[in-house]
C-alpha positions in Angstrom: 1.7 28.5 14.4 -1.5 26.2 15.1 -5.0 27.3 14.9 -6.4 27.7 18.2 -8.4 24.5 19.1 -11.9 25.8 18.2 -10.9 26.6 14.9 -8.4 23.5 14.4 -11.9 21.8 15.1 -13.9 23.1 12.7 -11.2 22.8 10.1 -11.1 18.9 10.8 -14.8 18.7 10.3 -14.8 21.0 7.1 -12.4 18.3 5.9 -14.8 15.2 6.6 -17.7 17.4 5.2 -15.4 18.1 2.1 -15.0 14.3 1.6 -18.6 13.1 2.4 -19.5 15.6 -0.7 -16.9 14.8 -2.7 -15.7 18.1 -3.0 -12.6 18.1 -5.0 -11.9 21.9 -5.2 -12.9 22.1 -1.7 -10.8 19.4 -0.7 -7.8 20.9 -2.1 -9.0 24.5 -0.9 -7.5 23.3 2.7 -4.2 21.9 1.5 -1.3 23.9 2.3 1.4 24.5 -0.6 4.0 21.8 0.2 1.3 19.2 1.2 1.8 15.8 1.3 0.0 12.4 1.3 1.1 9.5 2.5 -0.1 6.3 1.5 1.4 3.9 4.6 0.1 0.8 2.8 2.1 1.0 -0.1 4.8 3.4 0.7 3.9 5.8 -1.5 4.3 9.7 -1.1 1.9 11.9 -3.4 2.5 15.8 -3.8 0.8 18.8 -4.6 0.3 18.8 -8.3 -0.3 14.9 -8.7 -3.1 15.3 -5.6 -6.1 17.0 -7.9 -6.2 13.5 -10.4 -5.4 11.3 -7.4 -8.7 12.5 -6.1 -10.5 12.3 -9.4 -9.3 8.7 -9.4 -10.4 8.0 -6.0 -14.3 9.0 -5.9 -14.0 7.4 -9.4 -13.1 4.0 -7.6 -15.1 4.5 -4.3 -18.4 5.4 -7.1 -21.8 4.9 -4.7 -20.5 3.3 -1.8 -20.7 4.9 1.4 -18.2 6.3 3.2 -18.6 6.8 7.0 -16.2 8.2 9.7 -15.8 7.5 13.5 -13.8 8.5 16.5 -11.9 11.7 15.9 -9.3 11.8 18.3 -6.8 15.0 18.7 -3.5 13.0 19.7 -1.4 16.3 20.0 -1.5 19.9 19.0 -2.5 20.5 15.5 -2.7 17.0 14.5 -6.1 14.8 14.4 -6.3 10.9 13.9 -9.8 9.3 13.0 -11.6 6.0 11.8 -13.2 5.6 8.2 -15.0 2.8 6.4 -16.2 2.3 2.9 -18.8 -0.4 1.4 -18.0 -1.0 -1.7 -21.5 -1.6 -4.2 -19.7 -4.0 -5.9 -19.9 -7.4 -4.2 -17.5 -10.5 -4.0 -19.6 -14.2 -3.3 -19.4 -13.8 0.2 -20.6 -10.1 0.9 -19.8 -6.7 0.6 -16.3 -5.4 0.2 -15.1 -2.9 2.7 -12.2 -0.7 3.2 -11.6 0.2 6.7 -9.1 3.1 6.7 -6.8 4.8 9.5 -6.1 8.0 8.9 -3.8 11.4 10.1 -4.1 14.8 9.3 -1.3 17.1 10.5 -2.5 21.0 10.5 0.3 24.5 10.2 -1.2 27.5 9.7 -4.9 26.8 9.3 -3.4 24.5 6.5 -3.2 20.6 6.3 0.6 19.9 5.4 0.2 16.2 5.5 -2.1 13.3 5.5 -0.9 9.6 6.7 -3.4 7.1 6.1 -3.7 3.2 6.2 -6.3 1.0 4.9 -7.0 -2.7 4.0 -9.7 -4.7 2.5 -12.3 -7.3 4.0 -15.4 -8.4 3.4 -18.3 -7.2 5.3 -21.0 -10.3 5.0 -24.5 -9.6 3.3 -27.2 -9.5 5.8 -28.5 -13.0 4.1 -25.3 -14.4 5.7 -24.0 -12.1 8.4 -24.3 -13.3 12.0 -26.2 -11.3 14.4 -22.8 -9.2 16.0 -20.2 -9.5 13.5 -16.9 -8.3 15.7 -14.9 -11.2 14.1 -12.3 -8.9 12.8 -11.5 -6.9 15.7 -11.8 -9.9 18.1 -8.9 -11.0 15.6 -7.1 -7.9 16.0 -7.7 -8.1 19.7 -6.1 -11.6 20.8 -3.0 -10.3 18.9 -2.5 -8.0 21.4 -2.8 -5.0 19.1 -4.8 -2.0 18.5 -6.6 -1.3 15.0 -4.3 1.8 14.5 -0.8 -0.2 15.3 -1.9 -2.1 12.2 -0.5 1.0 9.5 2.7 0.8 11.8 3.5 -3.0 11.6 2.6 -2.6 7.5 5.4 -0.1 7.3 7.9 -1.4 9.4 7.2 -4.9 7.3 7.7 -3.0 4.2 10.8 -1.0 5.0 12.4 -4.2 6.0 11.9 -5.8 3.5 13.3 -2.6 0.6 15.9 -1.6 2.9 17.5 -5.1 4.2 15.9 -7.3 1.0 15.1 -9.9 3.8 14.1 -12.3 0.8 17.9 -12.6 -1.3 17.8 -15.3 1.9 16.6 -18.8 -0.2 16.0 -20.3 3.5 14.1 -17.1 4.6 10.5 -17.8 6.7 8.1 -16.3 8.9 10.0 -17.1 12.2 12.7 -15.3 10.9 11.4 -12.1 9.8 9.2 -11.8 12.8 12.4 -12.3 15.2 14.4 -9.7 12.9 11.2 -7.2 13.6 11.1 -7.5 17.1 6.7 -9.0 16.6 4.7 -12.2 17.0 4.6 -14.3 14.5 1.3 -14.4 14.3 1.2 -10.9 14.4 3.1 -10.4 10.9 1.7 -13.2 9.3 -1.9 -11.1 10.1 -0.9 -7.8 8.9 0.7 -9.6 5.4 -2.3 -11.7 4.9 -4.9 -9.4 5.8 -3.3 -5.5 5.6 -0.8 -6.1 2.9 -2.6 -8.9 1.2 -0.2 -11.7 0.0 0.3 -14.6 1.5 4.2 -14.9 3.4 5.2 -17.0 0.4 4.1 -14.6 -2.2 5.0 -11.5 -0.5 8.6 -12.2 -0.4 8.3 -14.0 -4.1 7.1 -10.3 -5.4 10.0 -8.7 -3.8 12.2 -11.7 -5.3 11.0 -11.0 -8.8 11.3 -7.0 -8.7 14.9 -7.5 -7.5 15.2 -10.1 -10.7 13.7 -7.4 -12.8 15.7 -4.5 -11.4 19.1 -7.2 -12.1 18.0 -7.6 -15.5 17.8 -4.1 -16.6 22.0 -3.8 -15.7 23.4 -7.1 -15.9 24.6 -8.3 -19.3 22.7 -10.7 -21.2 25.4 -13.7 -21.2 24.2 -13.8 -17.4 22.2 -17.0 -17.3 18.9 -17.3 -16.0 19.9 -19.7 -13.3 22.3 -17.4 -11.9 19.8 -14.6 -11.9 17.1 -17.1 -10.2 20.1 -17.8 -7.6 21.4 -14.1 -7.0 17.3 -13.4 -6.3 16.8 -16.1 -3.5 15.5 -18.6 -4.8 16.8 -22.4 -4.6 14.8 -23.7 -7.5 14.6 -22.9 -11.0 11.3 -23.9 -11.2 10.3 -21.7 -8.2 11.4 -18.8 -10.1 10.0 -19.6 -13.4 6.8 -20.0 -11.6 6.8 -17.1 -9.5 8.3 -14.7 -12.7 5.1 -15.7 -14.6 2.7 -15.4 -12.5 3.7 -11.7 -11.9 4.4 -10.7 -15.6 2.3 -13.5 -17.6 5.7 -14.1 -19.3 8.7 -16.3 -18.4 12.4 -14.6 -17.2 13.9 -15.6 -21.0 11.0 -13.8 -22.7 10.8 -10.7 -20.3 14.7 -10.6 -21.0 14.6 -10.9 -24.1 11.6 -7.7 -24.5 13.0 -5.9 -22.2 17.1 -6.2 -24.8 14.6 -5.4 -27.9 13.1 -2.2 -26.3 16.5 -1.4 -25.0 18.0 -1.5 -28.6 15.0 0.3 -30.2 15.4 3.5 -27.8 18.7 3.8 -28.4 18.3 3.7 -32.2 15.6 6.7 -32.4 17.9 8.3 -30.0 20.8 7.8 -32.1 18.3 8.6 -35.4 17.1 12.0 -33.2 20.9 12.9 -33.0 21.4 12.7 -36.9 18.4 14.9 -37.5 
């Protein structure tokens, strides 16, 4: 049962006010017991008892920068979708950052059971350097043929493809392909990876490459070579691999392996050592 529409209303804008303050308690006042929050960028699903230091962490990060909504819209019954930007105090060389959010509250019972949100970085120019109308990024957004909220759907359709099929075990794998095998432009995936995920194509698939190495290494047995692993994870060059493994984990596949076997062996001798006790 939904609050009538006057009061779903006022919850919604109890909730922005909540957040504007920073109200914590407030905040999680409104949420109802089996409340969820989705975060579409990364995949990840927070609950109830890991939201209170989630939020902690959050105005922690987002510190003085100012956080404004826009365009509350009420796409069905008991559910509202709306706009949100941040600036960010700190700056990069070319201007402020800023974190433009998409987000979706879903209300039962004068409750919210779930929030969906999607966000991405940019950088908003500094007024020494910003032109007088500054619509570049939604001119972008425009001549793909796509809306600013489509952009959290294409983000998590990339990245279910990509954990579900592992796209990238195929060494020969490219842009073409993917964007054929998700039914988009391929200038329309290369956008959202670039500039709502925030890897380039190559890299984005070389993560997935090197967690799937990583995964492989904690069940395989050590006489596996590291070519073979490099080969089973898609890529066609050992150098590729080396390359790509340390730039993700500072250390190369033969040392990370060979950690990974020590701290392997040591848990399983203070477990044996607990049993003895």
């Amino acid at each position: 049962m939904f609050a009538p529409e006057e009061k779903f209303d006022e919850l919604v804008q109890a909730y922005l006010a909540h957040w504007l303050a920073g109200d914590i308690d407030a905040i999680l006042s409104m949420h109802a017991p089996s409340f969820q929050y989705h975060d579409m960028t990364s995949g990840t699903v927070i609950g109830t008892g890991d939201m209170k230091q989630f939020l902690v962490d959050t105005f922690e990060i987002e510190g003085e920068g100012k956080l404004q909504f826009h365009t509350i819209k009420y796409p069905k019954k008991g559910s509202a979708f709306f706009n949100w930007t941040q600036r960010f105090s700190k700056e990069s060389q070319h201007g402020e950052l800023l974190l433009h959010g998409v987000e979706l509250i879903v209300l039962q019972e004068s409750k919210i059971s779930s929030v969906h949100e999607f966000y991405y970085y940019d950088v908003a120019p500094s007024p020494e350097t910003a032109a007088p109308d500054s619509d570049d990024h939604e001119a972008q957004i425009s001549k793909l043929g796509l809306r600013q909220d489509q952009l959290a759907a294409i983000s998590l359709k990339i990245n279910e493809y990509f954990r579900n099929e592992r796209p990238y075990l195929e060494p020969r794998i490219n842009l073409a392909a993917v964007s054929a095998a998700l039914g988009l432009k391929r200038n329309q995936v290369s956008f959202v990876i670039n500039r709502v995920i925030g890897f380039s194509f190559y890299d984005y698939v070389n993560q997935h490459r090197i967690n799937y190495a990583i995964e492989r290494m904690s069940v395989l047995d050590a006489s596996v070579s590291i070519v073979n692993l490099a080969i089973d994870s898609g890529f066609n060059t050992i150098s590729g691999f080396y390359s790509a493994f340390k730039k993700q984990t500072g250390m190369t596949p033969s040392v990370y392996r060979r950690q990974m076997l020590e701290n392997s062996v040591s848990a399983r001798t203070r477990a044996d050592d607990g049993e003895a006790l």
